[in-house]
TORKOL-4160 file (C-alpha; in steps of 0.2 Angstrom, whole numbers, padded with zeros to 4 digits, m for minus):
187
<pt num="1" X="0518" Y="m0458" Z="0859"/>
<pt num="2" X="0528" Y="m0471" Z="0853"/>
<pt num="3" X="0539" Y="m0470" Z="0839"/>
<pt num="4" X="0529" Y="m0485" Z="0828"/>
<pt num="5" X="0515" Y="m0473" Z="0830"/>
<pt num="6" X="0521" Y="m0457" Z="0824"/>
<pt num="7" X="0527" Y="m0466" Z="0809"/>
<pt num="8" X="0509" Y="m0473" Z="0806"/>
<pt num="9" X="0502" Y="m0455" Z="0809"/>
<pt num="10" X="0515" Y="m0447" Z="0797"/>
<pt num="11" X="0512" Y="m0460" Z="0784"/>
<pt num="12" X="0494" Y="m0455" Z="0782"/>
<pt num="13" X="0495" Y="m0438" Z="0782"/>
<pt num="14" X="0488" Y="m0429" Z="0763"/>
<pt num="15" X="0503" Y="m0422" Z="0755"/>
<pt num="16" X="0494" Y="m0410" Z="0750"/>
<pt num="17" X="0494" Y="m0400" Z="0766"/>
<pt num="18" X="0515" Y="m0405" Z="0766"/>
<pt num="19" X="0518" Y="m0397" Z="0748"/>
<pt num="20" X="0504" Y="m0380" Z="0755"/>
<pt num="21" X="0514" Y="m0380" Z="0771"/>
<pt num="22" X="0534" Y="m0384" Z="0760"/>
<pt num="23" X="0541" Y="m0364" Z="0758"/>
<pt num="24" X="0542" Y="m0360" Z="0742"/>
<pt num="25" X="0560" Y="m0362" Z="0734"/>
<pt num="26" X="0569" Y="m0349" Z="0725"/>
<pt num="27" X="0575" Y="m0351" Z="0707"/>
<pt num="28" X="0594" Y="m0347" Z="0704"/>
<pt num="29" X="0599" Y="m0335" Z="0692"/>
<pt num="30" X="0620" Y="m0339" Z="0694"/>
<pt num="31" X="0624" Y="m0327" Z="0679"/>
<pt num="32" X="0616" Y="m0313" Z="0687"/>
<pt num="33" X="0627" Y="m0313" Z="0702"/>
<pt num="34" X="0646" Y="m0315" Z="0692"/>
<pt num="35" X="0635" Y="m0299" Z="0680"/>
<pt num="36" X="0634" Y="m0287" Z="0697"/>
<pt num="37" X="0651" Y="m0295" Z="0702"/>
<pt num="38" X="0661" Y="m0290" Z="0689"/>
<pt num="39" X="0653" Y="m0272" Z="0687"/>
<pt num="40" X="0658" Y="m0269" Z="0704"/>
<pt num="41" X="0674" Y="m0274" Z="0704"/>
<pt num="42" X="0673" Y="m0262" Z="0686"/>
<pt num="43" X="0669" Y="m0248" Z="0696"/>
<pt num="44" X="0683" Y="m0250" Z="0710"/>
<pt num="45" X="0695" Y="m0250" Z="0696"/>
<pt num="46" X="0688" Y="m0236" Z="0688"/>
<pt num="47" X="0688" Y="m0225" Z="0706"/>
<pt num="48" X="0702" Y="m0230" Z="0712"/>
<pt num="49" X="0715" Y="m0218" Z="0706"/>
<pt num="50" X="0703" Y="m0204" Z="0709"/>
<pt num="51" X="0703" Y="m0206" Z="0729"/>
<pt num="52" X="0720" Y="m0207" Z="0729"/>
<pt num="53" X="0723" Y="m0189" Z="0723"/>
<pt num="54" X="0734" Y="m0184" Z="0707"/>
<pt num="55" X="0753" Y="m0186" Z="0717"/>
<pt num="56" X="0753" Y="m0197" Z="0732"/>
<pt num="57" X="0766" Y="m0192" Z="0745"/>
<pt num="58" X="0781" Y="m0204" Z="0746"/>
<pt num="59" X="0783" Y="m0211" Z="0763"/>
<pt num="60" X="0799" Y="m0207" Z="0773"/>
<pt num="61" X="0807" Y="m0216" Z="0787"/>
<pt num="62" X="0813" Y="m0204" Z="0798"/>
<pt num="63" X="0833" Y="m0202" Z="0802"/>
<pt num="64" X="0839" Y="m0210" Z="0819"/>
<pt num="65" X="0849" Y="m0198" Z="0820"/>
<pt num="66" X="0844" Y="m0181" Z="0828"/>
<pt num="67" X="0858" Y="m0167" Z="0827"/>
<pt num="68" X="0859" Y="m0153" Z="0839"/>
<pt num="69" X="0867" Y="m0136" Z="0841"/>
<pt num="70" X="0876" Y="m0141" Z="0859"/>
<pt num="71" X="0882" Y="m0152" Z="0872"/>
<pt num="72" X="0866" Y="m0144" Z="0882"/>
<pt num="73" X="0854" Y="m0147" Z="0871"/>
<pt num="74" X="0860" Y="m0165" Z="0866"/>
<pt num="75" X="0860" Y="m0168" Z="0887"/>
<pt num="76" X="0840" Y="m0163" Z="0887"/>
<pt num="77" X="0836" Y="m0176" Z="0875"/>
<pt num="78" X="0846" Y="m0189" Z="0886"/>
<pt num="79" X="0847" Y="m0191" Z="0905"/>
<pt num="80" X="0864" Y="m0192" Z="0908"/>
<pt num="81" X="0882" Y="m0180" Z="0906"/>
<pt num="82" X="0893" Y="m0181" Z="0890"/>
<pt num="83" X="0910" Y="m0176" Z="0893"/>
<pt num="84" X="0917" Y="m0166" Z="0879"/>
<pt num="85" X="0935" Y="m0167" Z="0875"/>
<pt num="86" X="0942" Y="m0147" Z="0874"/>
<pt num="87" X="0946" Y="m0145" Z="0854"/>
<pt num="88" X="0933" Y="m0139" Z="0839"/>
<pt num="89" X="0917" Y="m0151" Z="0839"/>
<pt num="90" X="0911" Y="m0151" Z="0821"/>
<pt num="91" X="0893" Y="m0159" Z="0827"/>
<pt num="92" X="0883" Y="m0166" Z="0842"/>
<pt num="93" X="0874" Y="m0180" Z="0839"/>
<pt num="94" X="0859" Y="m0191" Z="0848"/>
<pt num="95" X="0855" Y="m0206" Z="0841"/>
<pt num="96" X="0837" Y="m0213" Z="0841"/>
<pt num="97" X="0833" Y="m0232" Z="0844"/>
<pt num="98" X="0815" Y="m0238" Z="0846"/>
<pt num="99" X="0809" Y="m0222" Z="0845"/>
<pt num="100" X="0819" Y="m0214" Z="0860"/>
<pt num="101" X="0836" Y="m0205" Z="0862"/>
<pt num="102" X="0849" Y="m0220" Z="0866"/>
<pt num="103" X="0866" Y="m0212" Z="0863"/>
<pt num="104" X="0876" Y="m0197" Z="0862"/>
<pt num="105" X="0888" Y="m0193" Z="0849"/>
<pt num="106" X="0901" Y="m0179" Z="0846"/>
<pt num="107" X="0910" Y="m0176" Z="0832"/>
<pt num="108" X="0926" Y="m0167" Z="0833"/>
<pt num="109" X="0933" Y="m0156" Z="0819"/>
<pt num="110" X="0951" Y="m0167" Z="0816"/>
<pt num="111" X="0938" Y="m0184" Z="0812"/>
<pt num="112" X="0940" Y="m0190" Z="0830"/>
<pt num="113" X="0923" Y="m0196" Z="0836"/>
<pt num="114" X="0916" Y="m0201" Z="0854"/>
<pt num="115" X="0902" Y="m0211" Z="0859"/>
<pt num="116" X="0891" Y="m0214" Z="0876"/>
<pt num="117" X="0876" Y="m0226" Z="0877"/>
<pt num="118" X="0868" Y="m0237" Z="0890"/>
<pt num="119" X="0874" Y="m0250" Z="0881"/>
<pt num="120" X="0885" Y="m0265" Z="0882"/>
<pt num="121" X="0896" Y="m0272" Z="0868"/>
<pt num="122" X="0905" Y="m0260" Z="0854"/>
<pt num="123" X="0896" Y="m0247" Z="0849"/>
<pt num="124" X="0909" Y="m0239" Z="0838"/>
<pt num="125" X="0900" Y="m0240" Z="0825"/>
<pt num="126" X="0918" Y="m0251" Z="0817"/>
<pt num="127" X="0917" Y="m0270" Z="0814"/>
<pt num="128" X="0935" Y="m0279" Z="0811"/>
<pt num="129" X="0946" Y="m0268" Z="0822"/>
<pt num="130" X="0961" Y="m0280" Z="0828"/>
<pt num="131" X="0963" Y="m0278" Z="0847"/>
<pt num="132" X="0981" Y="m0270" Z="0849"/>
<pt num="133" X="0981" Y="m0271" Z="0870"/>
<pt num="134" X="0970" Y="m0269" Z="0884"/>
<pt num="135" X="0975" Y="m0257" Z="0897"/>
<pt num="136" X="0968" Y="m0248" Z="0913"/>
<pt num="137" X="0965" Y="m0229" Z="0913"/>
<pt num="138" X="0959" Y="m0221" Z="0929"/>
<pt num="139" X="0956" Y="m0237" Z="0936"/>
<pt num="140" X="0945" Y="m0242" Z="0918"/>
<pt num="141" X="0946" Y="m0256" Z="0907"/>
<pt num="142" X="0952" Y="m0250" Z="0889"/>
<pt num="143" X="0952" Y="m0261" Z="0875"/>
<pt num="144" X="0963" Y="m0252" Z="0861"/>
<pt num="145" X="0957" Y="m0255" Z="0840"/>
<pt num="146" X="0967" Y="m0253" Z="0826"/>
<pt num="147" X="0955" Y="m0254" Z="0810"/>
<pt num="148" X="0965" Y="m0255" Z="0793"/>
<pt num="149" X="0955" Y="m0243" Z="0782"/>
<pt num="150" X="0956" Y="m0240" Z="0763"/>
<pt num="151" X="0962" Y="m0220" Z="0770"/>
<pt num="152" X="0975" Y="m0231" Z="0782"/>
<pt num="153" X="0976" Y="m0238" Z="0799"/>
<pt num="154" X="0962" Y="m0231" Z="0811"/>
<pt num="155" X="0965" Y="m0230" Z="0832"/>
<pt num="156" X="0949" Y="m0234" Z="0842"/>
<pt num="157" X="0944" Y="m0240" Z="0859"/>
<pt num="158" X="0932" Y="m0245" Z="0869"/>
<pt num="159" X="0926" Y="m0246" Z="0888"/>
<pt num="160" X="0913" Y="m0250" Z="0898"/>
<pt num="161" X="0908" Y="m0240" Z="0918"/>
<pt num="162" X="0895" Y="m0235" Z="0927"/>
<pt num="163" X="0881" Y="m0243" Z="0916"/>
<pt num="164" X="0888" Y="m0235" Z="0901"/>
<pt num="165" X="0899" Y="m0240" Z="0885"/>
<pt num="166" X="0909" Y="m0228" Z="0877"/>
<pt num="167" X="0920" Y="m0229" Z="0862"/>
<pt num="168" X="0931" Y="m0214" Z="0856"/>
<pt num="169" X="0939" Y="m0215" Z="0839"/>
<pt num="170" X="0956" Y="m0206" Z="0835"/>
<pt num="171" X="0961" Y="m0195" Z="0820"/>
<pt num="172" X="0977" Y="m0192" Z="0825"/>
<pt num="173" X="0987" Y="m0195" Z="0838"/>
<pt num="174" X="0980" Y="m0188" Z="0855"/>
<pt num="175" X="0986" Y="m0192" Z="0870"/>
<pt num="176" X="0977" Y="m0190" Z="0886"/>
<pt num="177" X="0961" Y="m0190" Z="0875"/>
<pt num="178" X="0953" Y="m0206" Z="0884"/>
<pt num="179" X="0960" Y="m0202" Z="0902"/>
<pt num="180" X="0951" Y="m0181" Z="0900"/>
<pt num="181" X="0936" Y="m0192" Z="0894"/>
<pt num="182" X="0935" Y="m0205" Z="0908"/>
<pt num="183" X="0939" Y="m0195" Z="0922"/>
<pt num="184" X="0925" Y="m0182" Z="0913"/>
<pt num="185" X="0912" Y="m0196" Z="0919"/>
<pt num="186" X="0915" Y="m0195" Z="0934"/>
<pt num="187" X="0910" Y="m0177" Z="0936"/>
């Protein structure tokens, strides 16, 4: 069938049979609608301090920093040997990044603090120490800090060997502090 002839044939179909064959069309009722709507954003209003309960917990962002009772136990959270200077140690320290154990840290009872982390860089934990010398210390190279406190000048330094950076700050003076602690990590 040719195009000219299906026009022909549809322009003398009855409209009748095309309005009795046309689905009947719905009527709107708009206001309806926005009625339900708004009562059920009423109700999620209404019940909404209900499900929450009478005191919601605050939420907490746990410490990075995980605090242990010995050199042993801070070696089980991490897979490598800390050597630990001989004086009083006032805490052993792991610290936590992305969610697993990074770096040890043991505080000593005089203030003097040393660090070990796969790591390179500072990880003193000090920003805008002036670099006093660099020297070598069984065969390491030391980088020596001095940081100008409010409490007064603070000694710190820093290395890098065998995959690890280490920094050790100094209360006092103590020497032989960072040769004991290099030639400990070689044990």
């Amino acid at each position: 069938m040719k195009s000219e002839e299906l026009f022909e044939v549809l322009g003398n179909m009855n409209e009748a049979y095309v309005k009795e064959a046309a689905p009947a069309r719905r009527t709107r009722r708009p206001m309806l609608g926005l009625a339900g709507l708004a009562a059920a954003c009423l109700c999620l209003v209404l019940l909404l301090p209900w499900t929450q309960g009478p005191n919601p917990a605050p939420v907490q962002v746990p410490s990075p920093i995980l605090e242990v009772e010995s050199r042993e136990q801070m070696e089980a959270y991490l897979d490598f040997q800390v050597p630990v200077l001989d004086k009083e140690v006032a805490a052993y320290q792991v610290y936590i990044t992305d969610g697993y154990p990074r770096m040890a840290c043991v505080e000593y009872g005089d203030g003097s603090q040393f660090r070990m982390a796969y790591d390179t860089g500072d990880i003193s934990g000090i920003y805008g120490g002036r670099l006093v010398k660099e020297e070598r210390v069984s065969g390491v190279m030391v980088s020596s800090y001095v940081y100008d406190s409010e409490s007064g000048p603070r000694d710190y330094a820093l290395w890098e060997t065998g995959g690890f950076t280490c920094s050790y700050l100094s209360a006092s003076e103590d020497p032989g502090a960072l040769q004991t602690l290099i030639d400990g990590m070689s044990r």
